[in-house]
C-alpha positions as CSV (number, residue, x, y, z in Angstrom):
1,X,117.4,160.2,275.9
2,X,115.9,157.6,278.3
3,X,116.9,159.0,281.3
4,X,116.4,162.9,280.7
5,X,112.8,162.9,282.1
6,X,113.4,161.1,285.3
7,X,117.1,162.8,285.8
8,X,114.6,166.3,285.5
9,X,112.8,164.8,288.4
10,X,115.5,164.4,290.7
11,X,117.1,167.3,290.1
12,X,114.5,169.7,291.0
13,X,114.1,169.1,294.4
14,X,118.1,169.4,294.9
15,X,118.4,172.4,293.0
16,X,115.5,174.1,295.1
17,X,117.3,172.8,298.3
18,X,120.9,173.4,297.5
19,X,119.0,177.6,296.8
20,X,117.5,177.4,300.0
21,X,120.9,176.5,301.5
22,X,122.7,179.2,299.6
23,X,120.0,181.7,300.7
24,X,121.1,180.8,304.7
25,X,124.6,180.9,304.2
26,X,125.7,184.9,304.9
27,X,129.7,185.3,304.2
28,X,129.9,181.5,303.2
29,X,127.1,181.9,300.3
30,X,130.3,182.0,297.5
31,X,132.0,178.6,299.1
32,X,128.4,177.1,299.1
33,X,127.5,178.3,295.2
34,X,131.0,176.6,294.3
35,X,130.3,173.3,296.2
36,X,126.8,173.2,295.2
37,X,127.3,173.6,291.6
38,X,129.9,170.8,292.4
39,X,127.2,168.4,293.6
40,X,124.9,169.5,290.8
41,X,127.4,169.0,287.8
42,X,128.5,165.3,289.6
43,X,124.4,164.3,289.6
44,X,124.3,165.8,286.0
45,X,127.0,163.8,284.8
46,X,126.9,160.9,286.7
47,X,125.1,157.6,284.5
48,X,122.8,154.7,286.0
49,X,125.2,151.9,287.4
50,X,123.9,149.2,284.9
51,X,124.6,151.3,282.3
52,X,128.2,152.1,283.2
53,X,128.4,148.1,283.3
54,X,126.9,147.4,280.0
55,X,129.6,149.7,278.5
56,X,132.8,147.8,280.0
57,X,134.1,144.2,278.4
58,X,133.5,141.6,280.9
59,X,137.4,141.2,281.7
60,X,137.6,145.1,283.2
61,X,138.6,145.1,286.5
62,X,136.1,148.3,287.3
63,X,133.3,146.2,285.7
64,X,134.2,143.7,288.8
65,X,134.1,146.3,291.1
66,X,130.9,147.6,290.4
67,X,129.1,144.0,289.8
68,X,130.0,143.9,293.9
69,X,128.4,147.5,294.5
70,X,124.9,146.2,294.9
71,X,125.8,143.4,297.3
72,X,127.6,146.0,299.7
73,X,124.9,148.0,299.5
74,X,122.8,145.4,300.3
75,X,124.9,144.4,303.1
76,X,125.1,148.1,304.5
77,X,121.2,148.1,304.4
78,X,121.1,144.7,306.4
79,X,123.5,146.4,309.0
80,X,121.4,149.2,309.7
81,X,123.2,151.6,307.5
82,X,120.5,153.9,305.3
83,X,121.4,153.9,301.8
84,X,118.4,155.4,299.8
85,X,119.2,156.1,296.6
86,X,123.2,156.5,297.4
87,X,125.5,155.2,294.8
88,X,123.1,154.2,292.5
89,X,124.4,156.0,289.4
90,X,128.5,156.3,288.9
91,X,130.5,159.1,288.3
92,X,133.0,159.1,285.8
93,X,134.3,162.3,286.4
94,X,138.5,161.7,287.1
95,X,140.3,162.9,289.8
96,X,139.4,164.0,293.4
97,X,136.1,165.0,294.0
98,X,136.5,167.7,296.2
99,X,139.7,169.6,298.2
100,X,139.7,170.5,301.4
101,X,141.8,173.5,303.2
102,X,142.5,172.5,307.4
103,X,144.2,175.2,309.1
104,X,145.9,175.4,312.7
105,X,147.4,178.2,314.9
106,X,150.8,177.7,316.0
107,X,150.7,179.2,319.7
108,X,147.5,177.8,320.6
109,X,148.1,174.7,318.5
110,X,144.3,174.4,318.0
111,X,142.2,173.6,314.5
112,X,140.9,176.8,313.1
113,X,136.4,175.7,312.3
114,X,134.3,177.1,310.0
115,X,130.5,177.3,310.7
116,X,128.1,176.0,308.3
117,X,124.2,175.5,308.0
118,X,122.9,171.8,308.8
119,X,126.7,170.6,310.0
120,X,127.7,173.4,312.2
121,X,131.1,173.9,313.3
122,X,134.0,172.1,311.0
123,X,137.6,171.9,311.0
124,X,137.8,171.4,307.3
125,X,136.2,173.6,304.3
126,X,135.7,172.4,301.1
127,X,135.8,173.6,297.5
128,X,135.1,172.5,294.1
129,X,138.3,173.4,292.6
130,X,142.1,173.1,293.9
131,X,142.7,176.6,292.5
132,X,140.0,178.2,294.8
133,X,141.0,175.8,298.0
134,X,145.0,177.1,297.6
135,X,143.6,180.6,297.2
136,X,142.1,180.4,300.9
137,X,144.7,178.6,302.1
138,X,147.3,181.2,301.0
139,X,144.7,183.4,302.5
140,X,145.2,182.2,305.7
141,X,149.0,181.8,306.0
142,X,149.0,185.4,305.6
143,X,147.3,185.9,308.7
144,X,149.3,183.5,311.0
145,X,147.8,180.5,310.7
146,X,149.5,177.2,309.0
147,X,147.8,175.9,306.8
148,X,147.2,172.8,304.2
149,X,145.1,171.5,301.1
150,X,143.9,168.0,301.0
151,X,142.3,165.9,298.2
152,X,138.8,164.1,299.2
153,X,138.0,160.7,297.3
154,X,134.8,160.6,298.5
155,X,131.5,162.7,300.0
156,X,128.9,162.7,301.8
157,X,125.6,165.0,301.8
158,X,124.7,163.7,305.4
159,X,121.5,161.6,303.9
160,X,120.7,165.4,301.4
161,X,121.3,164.0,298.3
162,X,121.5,160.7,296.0
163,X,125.5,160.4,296.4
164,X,126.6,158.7,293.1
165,X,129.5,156.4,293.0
166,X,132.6,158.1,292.1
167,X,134.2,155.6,289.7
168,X,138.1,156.4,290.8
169,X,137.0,155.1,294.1
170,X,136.9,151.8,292.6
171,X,139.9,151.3,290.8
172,X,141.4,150.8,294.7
173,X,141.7,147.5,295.9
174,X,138.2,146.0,297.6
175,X,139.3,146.4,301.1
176,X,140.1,149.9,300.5
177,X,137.0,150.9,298.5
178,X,134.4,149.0,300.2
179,X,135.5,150.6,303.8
180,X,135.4,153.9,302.0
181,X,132.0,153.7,300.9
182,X,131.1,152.2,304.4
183,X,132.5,155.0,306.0
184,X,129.9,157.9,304.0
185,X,127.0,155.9,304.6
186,X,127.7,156.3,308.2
187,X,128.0,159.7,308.0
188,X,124.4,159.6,305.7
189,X,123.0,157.6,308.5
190,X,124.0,159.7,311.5
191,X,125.0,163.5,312.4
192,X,125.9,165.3,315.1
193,X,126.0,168.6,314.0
194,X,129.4,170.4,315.5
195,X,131.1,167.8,316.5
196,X,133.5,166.1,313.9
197,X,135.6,164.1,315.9
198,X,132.5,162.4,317.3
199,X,131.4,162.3,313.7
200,X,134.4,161.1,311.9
201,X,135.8,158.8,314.9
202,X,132.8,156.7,314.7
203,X,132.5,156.5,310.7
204,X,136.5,155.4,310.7
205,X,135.5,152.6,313.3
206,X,132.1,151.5,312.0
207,X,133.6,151.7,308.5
208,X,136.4,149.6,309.1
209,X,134.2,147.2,311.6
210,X,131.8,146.7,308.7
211,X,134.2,146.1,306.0
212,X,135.8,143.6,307.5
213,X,132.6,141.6,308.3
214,X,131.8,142.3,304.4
215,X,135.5,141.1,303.6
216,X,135.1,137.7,305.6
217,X,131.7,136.9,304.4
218,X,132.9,137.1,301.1
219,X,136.8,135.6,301.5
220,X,136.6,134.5,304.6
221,X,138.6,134.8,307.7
222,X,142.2,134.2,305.6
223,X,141.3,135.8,302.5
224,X,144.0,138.0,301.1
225,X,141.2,140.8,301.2
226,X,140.2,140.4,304.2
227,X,144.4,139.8,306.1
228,X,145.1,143.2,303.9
229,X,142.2,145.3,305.3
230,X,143.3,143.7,308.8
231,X,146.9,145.0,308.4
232,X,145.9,148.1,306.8
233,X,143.8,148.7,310.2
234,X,146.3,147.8,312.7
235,X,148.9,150.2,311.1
236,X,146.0,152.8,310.6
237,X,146.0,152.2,314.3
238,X,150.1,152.2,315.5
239,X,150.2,155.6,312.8
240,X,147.4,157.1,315.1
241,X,149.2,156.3,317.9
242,X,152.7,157.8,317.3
243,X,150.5,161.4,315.9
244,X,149.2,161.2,319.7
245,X,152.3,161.5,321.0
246,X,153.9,163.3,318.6
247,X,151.0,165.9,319.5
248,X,151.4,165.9,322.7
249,X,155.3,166.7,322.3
250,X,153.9,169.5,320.8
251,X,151.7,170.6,323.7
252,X,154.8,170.0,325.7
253,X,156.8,172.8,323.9
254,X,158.5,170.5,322.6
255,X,157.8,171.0,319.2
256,X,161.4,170.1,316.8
257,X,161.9,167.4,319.1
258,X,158.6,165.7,318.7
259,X,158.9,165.6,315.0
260,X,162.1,164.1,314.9
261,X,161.1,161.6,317.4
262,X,158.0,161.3,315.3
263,X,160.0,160.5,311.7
264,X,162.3,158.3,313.7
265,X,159.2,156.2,315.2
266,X,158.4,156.4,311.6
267,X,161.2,154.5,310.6
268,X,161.1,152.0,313.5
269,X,158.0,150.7,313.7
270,X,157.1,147.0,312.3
271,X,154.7,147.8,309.8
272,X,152.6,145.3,307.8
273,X,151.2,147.4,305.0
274,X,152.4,151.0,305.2
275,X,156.2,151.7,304.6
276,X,158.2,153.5,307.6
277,X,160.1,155.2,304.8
278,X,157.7,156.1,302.9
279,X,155.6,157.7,305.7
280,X,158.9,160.0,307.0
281,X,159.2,160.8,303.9
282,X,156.0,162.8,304.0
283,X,154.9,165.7,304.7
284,X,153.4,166.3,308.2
285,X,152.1,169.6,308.8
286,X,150.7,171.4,311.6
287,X,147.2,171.1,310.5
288,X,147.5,167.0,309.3
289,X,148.8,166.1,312.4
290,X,146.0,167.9,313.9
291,X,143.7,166.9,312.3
292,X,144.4,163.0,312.6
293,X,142.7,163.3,316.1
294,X,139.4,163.8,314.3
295,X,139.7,160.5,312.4
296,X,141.2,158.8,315.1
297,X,138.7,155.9,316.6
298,X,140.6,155.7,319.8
299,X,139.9,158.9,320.7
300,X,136.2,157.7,322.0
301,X,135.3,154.4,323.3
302,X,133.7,152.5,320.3
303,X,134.1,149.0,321.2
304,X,132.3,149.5,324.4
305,X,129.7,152.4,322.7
306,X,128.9,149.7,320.3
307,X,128.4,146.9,322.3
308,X,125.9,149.0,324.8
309,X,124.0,150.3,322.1
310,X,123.3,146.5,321.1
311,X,125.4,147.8,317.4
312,X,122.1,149.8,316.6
313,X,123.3,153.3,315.5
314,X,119.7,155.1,316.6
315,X,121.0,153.3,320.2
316,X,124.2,154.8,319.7
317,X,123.4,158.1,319.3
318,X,121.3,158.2,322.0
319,X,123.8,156.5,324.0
320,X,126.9,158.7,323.2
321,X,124.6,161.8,323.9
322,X,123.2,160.4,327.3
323,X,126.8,159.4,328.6
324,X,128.9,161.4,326.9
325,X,131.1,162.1,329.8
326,X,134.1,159.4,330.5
327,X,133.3,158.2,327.0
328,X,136.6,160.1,325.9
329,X,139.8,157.8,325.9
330,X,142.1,160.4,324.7
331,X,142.0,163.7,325.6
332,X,140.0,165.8,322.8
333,X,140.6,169.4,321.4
334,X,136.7,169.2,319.7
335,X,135.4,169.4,323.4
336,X,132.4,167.1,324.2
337,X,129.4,165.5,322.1
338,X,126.6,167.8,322.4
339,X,123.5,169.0,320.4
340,X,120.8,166.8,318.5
341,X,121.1,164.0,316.0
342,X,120.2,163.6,312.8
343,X,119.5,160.2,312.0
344,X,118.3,158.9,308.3
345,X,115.7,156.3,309.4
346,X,112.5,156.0,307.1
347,X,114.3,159.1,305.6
348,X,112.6,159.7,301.7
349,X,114.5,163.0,300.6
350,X,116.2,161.4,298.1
């Protein structure tokens, strides 16, 4: 009863918003409704993060988790990272917090992109239930193209909204979590509308940078945290590596032979925290092996990006839009960085 004045007052201004954005959305108005009564219900039901806490027993492992939230947080803020009123509150609600359909055309061998107000062009669309996401992906294989649903454990509203926590998130291990939430508050601080890869290349390798400074400040250098996000991220790295060529087999023509090559690779590589097995086990469609170039951080020169922008992301935008080109160290299918940035400086929206 506390709480239902002040959830009133943040819930208006991100209802009115999330009808504006419904208004400007044309033939995309019904995937917006869904996603924005998604965000709406997830606020709605999410609780204040002390309260969540007062309600576990002091032994619960997610009670741990969350006592660390606040320090991360802290430490995004201290890294330039703008938080707001992010994962402040929890949400309890289980499972997945969103599915996304990727699709890709076979000849061409190309990401199919939806456009969107505020984000532009995506290779992804989401929706609210796994019922509605098959339903367009179905949709789509009927016209020619392959296509594949994928679970999303977390979101971000690009600096729109007061993200809460989603509480599944934190029953993974630290490493895993903490570079997880890293990786959204990139995205809240910085945008580049229509451009992904740029996007999601540099949330994978400032999320992952990040976490493991978090991970040695706390366990230092050795820790067992900190050695398993560092093997994590090396074989996040080899895996991105064998997709590269696996997809350029497949620009080749060579498409059966580059898989099998690609499950054998699977099966030979020295891996540290994945399992060869288990990964040729999987299943790697057309549109996940696509869309692995997005995420992939070697795709653009971070390392270099970063240390010329003095690891200030306002510097780094700038920088990446001022010398974009030669920036690429792998050939992209998202074509260059271009348009305007939107960073979340002094931001008070939420």
């Amino acid at each position: 009863m506390k709480t239902r004045n002040p959830g009133r007052k943040r819930g208006f201004p991100c209802s009115f918003l999330l009808g504006m954005v419904i208004c400007m959305c044309g033939c995309h108005t019904a995937w917006i409704a869904s996603n924005a009564s998604a965000v709406t219900h997830r606020l709605a039901s999410s609780r204040p993060h002390q309260q969540v806490m007062s309600d576990l027993d002091e032994t619960s492992r997610l009670r741990s988790q969350l006592e660390l939230l606040p320090d991360v947080l802290n430490f995004a803020r201290m890294r330039g990272l703008q938080v707001g009123n992010a994962y402040q509150r929890i949400d309890s609600i289980a499972g997945p917090v969103s599915w996304i359909v990727v699709a890709a055309d076979p000849n061409t061998l190309s990401l199919h992109h939806w456009s969107f107000p505020l984000v532009g062009k995506v290779p992804y669309k989401g929706y609210r239930f796994l019922d509605h996401a098959q339903q367009e992906a179905n949709q789509l294989s009927s016209l020619g193209w392959e296509s594949e649903v994928m679970a999303v454990e977390a979101w971000s509203s690009l600096g729109w909204f007061p993200e809460p926590m989603p509480a599944s998130l934190l029953e993974l291990p630290e490493h895993r979590w903490v570079t997880t939430l890293l990786h959204e508050l990139v995205h809240r601080t910085i945008h580049l509308p229509s451009n992904a890869q740029w996007n999601e290349g540099l949330a994978t390798f400032l999320g992952n940078r990040l976490a493991q400074e978090w991970l040695v400040s706390r366990h230092g250098e050795d820790g067992d945290e900190s050695t398993r996000h560092r093997l994590r991220y090396q074989d996040e790295m080899r895996l991105n590596r064998l997709l590269r060529e696996y997809r350029e087999g497949l620009l080749a023509g060579h498409r059966r032979q580059a898989h099998q090559q690609f499950l054998q690779s699977l099966e030979d590589q020295p891996w540290e925290a994945f399992s060869g097995a288990k990964l040729a086990s999987e299943r790697w469609s057309l549109p996940r092996v696509l869309m692995a170039e997005i995420y992939d951080p070697e795709a653009f020169d971070w390392e270099r990006m970063w240390a010329e922008s003095a690891q200030d992301l306002s510097n780094l935008a700038i920088w990446g839009l001022t010398k974009k080109d030669g920036t690429g160290a792998a050939e992209s299918s998202s074509g260059p960085v271009e348009g305007d940035f939107r960073s979340r400086e002094n931001s008070s929206r939420d």
